[in-house]
N, CA and C of each residue as an Amber inpcrd file, in Angstrom:
protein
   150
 -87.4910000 -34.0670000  53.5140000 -86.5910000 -33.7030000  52.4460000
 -86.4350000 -32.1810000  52.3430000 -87.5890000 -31.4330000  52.6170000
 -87.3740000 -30.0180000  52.4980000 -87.0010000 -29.3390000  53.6840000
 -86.8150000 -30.2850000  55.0360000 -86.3450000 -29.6340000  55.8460000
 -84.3770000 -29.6140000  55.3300000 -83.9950000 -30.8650000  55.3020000
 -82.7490000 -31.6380000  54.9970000 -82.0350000 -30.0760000  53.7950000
 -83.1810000 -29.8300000  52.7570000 -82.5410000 -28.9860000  51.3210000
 -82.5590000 -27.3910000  52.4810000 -83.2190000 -27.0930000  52.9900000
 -83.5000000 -25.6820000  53.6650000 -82.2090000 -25.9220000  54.5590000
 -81.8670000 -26.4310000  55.3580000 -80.5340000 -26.5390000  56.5190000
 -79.4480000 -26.7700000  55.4010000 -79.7300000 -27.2910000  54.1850000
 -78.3970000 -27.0630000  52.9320000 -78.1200000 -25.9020000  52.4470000
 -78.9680000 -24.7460000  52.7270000 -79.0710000 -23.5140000  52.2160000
 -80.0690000 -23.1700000  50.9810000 -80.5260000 -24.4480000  50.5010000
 -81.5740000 -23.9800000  49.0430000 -82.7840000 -23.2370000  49.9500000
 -82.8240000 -22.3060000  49.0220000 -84.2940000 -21.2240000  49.4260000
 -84.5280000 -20.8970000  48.2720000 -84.5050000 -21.5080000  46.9760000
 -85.5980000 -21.9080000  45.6150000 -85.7040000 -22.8350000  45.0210000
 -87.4000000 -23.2780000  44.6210000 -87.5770000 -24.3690000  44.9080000
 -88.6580000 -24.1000000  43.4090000 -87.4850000 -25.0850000  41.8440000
 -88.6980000 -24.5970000  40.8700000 -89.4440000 -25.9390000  40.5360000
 -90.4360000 -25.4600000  40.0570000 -91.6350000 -25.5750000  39.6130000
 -91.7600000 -26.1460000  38.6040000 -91.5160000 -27.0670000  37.3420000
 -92.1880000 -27.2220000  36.4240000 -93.6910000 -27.4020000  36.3220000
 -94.5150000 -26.1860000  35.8800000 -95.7600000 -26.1770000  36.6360000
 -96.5400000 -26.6310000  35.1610000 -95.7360000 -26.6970000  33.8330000
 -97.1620000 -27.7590000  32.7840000 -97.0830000 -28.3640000  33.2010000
 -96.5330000 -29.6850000  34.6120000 -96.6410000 -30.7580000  34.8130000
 -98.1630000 -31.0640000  35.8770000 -98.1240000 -30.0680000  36.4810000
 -98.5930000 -30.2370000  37.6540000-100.2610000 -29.8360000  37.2040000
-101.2970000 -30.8080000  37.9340000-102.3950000 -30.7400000  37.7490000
-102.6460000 -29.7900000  39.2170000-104.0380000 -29.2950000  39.7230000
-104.4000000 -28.6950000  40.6280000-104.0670000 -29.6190000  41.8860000
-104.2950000 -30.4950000  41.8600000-104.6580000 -31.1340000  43.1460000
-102.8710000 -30.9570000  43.4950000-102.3500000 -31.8520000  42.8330000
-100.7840000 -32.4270000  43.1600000-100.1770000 -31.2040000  43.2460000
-100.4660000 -29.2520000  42.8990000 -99.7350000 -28.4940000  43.3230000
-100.2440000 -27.7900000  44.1610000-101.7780000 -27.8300000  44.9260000
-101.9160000 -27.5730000  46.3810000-101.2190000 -28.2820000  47.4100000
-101.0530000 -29.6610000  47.0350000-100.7420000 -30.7780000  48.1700000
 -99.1240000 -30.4120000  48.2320000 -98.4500000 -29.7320000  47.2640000
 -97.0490000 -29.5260000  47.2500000 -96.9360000 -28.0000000  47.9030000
 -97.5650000 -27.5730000  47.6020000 -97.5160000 -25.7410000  48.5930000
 -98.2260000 -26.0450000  49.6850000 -99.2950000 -26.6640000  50.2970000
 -99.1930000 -26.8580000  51.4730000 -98.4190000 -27.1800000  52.1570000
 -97.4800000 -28.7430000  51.9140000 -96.4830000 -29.0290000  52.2610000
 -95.1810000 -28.0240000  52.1120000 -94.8150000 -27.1010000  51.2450000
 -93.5310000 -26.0830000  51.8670000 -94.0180000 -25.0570000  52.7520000
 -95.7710000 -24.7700000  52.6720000 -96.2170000 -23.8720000  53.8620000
 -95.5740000 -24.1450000  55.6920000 -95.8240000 -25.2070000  55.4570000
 -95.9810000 -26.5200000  57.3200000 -94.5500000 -26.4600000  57.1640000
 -93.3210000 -26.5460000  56.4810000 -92.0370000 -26.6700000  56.5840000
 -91.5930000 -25.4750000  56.6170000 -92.1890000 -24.5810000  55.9820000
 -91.8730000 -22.9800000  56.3820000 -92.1260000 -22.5780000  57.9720000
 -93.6920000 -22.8750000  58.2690000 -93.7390000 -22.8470000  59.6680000
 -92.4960000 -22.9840000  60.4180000 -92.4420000 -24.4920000  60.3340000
 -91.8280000 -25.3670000  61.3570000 -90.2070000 -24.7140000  61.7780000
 -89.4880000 -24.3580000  60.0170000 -88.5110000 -23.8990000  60.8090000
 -88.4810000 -22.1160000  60.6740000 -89.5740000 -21.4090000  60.5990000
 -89.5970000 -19.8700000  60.8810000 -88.6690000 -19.4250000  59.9840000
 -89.0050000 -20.2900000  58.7030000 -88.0500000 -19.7890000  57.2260000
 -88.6560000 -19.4130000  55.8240000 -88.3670000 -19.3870000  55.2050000
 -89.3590000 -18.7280000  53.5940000 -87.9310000 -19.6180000  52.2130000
 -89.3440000 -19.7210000  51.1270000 -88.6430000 -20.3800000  50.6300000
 -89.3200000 -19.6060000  49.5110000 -88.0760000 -19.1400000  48.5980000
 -88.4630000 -19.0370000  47.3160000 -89.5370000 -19.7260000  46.2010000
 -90.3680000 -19.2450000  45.0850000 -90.4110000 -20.0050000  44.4790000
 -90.3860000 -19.7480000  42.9320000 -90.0150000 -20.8080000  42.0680000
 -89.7140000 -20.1040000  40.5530000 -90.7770000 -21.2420000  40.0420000
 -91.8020000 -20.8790000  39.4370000 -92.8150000 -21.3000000  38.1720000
 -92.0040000 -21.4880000  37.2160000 -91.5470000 -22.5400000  36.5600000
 -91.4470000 -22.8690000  34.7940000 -92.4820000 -22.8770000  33.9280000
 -93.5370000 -22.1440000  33.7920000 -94.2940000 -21.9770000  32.8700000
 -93.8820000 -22.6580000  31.2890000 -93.0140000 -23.0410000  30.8930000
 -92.7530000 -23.8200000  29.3240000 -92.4050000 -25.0790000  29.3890000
């Protein structure tokens, strides 16, 4: 899916982060890390902190 949104042109990718416990937002930044790799791209990111 984040390859599919990155070849659409999105390069920010927010966050509602009161949602997110520790575990479920390592396992989600690892995963745009390995898709960053893969296609030698960078992806924004915006925290919703409220």
């Amino acid at each position: 899916m984040l390859t599919k949104l990155y070849n659409d042109g999105v390069r920010i990718l927010r966050f509602n982060f009161p949602h997110y416990d520790q575990e479920s937002a390592l396992k989600d930044a690892n995963n745009i890390h390995e898709v960053e790799k893969k296609l030698g791209g960078k992806f924004d990111l915006l925290l919703d902190t409220s």
